[in-house]
N, C-alpha and C positions, 0 to 999 in steps of 0.2 A: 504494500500500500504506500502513496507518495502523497503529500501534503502540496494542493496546490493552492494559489492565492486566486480569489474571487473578486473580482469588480463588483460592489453592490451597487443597487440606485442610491440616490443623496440621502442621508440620516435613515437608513435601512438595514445597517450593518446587525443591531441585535434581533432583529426583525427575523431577517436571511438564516441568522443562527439560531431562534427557535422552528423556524420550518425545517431546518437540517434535522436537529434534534428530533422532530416530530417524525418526522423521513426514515431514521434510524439511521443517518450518515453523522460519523464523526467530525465535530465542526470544532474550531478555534478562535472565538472574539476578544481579542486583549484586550482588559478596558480600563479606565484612572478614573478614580476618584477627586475631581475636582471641588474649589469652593469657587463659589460665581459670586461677585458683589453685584448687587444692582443697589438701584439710588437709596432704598428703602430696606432691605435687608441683604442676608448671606443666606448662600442653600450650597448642599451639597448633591453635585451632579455625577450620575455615570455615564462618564462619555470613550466611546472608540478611541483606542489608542491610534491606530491606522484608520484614517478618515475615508470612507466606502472601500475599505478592504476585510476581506475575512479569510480563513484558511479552512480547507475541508481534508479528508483523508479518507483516498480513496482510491481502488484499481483502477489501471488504465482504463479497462473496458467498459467502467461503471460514469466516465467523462461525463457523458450527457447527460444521465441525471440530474445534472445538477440544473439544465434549465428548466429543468419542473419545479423549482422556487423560483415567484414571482418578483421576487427582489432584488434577482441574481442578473447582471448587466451582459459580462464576458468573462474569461479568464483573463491573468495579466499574464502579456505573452512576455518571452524572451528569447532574445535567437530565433523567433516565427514559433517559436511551440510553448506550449502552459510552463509559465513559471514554475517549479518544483521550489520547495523548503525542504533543508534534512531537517529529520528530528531533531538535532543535536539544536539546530536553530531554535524550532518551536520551544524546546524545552532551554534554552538561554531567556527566550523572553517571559516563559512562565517565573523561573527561578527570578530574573530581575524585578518584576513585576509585582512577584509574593516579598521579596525585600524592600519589609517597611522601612529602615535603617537607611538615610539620604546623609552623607556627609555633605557639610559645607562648603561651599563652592567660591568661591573666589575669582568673578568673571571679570572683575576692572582687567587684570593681565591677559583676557584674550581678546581678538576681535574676528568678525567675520574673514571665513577664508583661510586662519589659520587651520594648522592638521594637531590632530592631538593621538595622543594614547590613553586610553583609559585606564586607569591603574589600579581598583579597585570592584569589587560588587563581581555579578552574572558576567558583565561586555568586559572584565577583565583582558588586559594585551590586545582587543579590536583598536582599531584605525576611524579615527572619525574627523569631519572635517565642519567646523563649524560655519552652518550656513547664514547663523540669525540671532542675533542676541537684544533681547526686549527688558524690559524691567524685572519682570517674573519669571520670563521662561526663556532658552535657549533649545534655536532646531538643530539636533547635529544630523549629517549625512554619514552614516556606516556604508560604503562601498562595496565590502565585501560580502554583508551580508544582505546589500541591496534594499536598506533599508532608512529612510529619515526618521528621527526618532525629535520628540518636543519635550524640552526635559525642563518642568515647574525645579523652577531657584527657591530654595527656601534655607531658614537657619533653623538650623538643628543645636537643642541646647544640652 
């Protein structure tokens, strides 16, 4: 069985993954706990880590099923054929993801464009190259693993 990545329609990604579920196809939605401020209050949101992307795991032969979910776009291709993820991938971003533990980050010393190493956590020794740095959150580009990742800045005490 291969783990491929699913184009879903716009804000459909948990959507997609309960009709897998339902389906009996094993699916993959990374998601973050966000807090959203608005003018009037804070709430806490769960939002796609990968914005209309989801993973499914499944036989070659079993491909087309997947456009019997209504939510499902295309596959993401690469090289003209279905992106594949190895496990070992899927399972870096679960382990990152279950790591409540966020050291402190210190973004004054970097800026867009530079390349880092990660030194710590799941994406331990990956290559990432910073594409975006905001108040609160920084996008890095992982290359290898083909992957943008949006990483909420916070102090940890």
């Amino acid at each position: 069985m291969l783990w491929y990545v699913l184009f879903t329609k716009s804000q459909a990604e948990r959507r997609a993954a309960e009709f897998f579920e339902e389906m009996e196809i094993e699916v993959y939605c990374p998601v973050v706990t966000e807090v959203r401020q608005w003018s009037d209050r804070k709430k806490k949101v769960i939002t796609p880590l990968f914005k209309s992307y989801i993973f499914v795991n499944l036989e070659e032969k079993e491909r087309n099923r997947v456009f019997e979910n209504p939510y499902v776009v295309t596959f993401l291709y690469w090289l003209r054929k279905p992106a594949i993820v190895r496990d070992e991938e899927i399972q870096v971003i679960k382990e990152w993801l279950s790591n409540d533990q966020v050291d402190k980050i210190d973004v004054e010393k970097f800026s867009p464009g530079d390349e880092i190493t990660i030194n710590k956590g799941a994406l331990k020794d990956k290559k990432a190259i910073i594409q975006k740095i905001g108040k609160r959150r920084m996008r890095l580009v992982l290359p290898n693993l083909g992957f943008i990742v949006n990483v909420l800045i916070r102090d940890v005490v």
